[in-house]
ZADRENLUM-639897 format. One record per residue (C-alpha): residue in one letter; x, y, z. Coordinates in steps of 0.25 Angstrom, whole numbers, plus 2048, in hexadecimal, padded with zeros to 3 digits. Layout:
BEGIN
AXYZ/...
//
This chain:
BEGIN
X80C8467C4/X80084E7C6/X7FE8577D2/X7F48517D8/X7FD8437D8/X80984C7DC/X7FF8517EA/X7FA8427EB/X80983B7EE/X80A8307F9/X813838806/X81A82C80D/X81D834819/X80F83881B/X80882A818/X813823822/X80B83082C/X7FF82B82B/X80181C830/X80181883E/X80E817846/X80C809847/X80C807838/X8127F9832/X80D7FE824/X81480D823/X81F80C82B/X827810820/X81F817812/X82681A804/X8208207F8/X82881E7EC/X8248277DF/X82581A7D7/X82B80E7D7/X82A8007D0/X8217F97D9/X81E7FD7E8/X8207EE7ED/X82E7EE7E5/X8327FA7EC/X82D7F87F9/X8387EA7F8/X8437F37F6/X8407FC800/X83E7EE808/X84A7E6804/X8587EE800/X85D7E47F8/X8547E47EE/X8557ED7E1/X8537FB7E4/X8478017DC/X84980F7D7/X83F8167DD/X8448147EC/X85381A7EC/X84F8287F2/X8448207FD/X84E816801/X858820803/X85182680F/X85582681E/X84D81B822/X852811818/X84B806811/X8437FA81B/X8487EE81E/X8427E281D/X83C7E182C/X8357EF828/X8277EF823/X81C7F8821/X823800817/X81980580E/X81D80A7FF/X8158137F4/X8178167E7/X8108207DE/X8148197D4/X81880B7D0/X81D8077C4/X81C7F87C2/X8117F67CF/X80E7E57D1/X8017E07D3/X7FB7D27D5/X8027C87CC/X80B7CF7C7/X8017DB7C1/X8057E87C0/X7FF7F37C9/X7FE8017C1/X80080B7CC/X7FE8197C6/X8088247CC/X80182D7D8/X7F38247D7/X7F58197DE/X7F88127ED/X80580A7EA/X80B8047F3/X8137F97FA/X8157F480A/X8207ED810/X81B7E281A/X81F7D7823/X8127D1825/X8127C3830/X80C7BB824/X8147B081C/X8157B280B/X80A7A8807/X8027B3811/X8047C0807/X7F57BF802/X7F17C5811/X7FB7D180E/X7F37D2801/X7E47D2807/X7EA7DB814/X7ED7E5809/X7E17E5801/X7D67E680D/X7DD7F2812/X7DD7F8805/X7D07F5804/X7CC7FB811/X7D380880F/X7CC80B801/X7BE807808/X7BF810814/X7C681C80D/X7BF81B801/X7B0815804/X7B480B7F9/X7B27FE7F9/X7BD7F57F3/X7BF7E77EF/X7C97DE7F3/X7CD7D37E5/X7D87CA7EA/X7E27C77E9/X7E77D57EB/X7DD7E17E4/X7D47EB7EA/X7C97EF7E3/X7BF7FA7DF/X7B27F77D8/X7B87EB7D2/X7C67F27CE/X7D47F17D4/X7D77FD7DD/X7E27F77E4/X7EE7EB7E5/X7F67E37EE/X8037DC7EC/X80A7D57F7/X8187D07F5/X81E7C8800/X82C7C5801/X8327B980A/X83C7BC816/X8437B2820/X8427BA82B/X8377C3830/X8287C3829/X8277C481B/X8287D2812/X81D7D480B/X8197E1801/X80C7E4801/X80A7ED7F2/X7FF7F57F1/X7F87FD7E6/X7EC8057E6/X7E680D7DC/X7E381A7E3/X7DF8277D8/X7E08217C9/X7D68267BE/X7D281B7B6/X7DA8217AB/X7E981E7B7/X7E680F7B5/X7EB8077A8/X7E280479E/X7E07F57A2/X7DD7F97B0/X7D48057AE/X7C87FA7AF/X7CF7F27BC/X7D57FD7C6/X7CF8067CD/X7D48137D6/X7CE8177E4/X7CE8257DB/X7C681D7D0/X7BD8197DA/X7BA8247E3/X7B982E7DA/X7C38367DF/X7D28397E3/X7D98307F0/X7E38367F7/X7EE82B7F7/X7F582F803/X7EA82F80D/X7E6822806/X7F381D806/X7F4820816/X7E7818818/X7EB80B812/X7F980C819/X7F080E827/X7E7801823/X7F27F981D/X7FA7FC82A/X7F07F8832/X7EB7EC82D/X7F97E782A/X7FD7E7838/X7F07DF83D/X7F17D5832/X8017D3831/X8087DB839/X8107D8848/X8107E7849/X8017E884A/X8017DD856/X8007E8860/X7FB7E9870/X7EE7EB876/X7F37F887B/X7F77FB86D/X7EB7F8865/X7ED7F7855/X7E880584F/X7DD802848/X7D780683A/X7CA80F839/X7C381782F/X7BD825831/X7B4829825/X7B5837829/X7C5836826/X7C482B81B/X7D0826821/X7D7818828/X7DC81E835/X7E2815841/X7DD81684F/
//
């Protein structure tokens, strides 16, 4: 690992900071060095009786323990995933230290044959990140992809699985391409992805990035899904603004 990638790590502590107090999406944030797939670690963490990964013996041995099941907002990044899942059973390369990888542990009010709204949810607030921190303008291709200049930039998958009691869990998976080269990606994709890196021209900072789609994804979860974003009059919802001097989602 170079030294640039070795100053450019994902700090859980710091991006949990940086979420309002009324977060539903950051309650709890994990970053592994690498694991399989995010979406199959994010279940582990979610569901003890399920096989242990390798990667989560030393984080599921702190104080706090691993959530339950009644826990959501857990949010898990990897900087590197080995065997990444996209749509239809695809494989998403996730090149270590350049990438957004990540998955979100949900309870959304929504019934299974609903997952697609979890899936559009995602993408738009992808979307409106990269817009309003970068002046780009991205494309939305369903079922799942967000786009650049007709290439992929970034991915959903949404998983759902079945309770009896209570809403539904859902894994929201995530993938974005954040500082690849051209040269990053393999051969077969070189003509078909794209990084924000690719397309700006430049380096992004993935942990202020990173912080941004937290805030937006947070917010627009709890107005969409979410008892916990039903609040009072007195109380109003924070809402989501742009300042272009600060190129940054803040709540207010």
């Amino acid at each position: 690992m170079s030294k640039a990638e070795k100053l450019d790590r994902l700090i859980a502590d710091q991006l949990k900071a940086e979420l309002p107090r009324e977060a539903v999406i950051g309650r709890q944030v994990i970053v592994l060095e690498q694991t399989s797939s995010t979406n199959d670690a994010i279940l582990d963490f979610a569901c003890p009786q399920r096989p242990a990964v390798a990667s989560l013996p030393a984080v599921a041995s702190a104080k706090e323990g691993p959530p339950s099941l009644v826990d959501e907002g857990l949010v898990l990044f990897a900087e590197h995933q080995t065997a990444g899942r996209g749509q239809r059973g695809n494989r998403w390369d996730s090149a270590a230290g350049k990438g957004l990888w990540f998955s979100i542990l949900l309870r959304p009010e929504i019934q299974l044959s609903d997952s697609g709204r979890l899936t559009i949810w995602a993408i738009e607030a992808i979307s409106e990140v990269i817009r309003f921190q970068f002046g780009l303008e991205p494309a939305v291709k369903l079922p799942n992809d967000v786009q650049l200049y007709g290439h992929k930039v970034a991915g959903v998958l949404v998983e759902m699985r079945a309770l009896d009691k209570g809403p539904h869990l859902a894994v929201v998976g995530i993938g974005i391409n954040v500082n690849q080269c051209r040269d990053d990606f393999p051969t077969e994709l070189q003509d078909r992805a794209i990084s924000l890196t690719m397309a700006l021209g430049r380096v992004v900072d993935r942990q202020n990035f990173a912080v941004a789609l937290l805030r937006n994804l947070d917010l627009t979860y709890r107005e969409k899904f979410s008892k916990a974003g039903v609040v009072s009059n007195s109380h109003p919802a924070p809402t989501t603004t742009y300042d272009k001097r600060e190129a940054k989602f803040r709540t207010a």
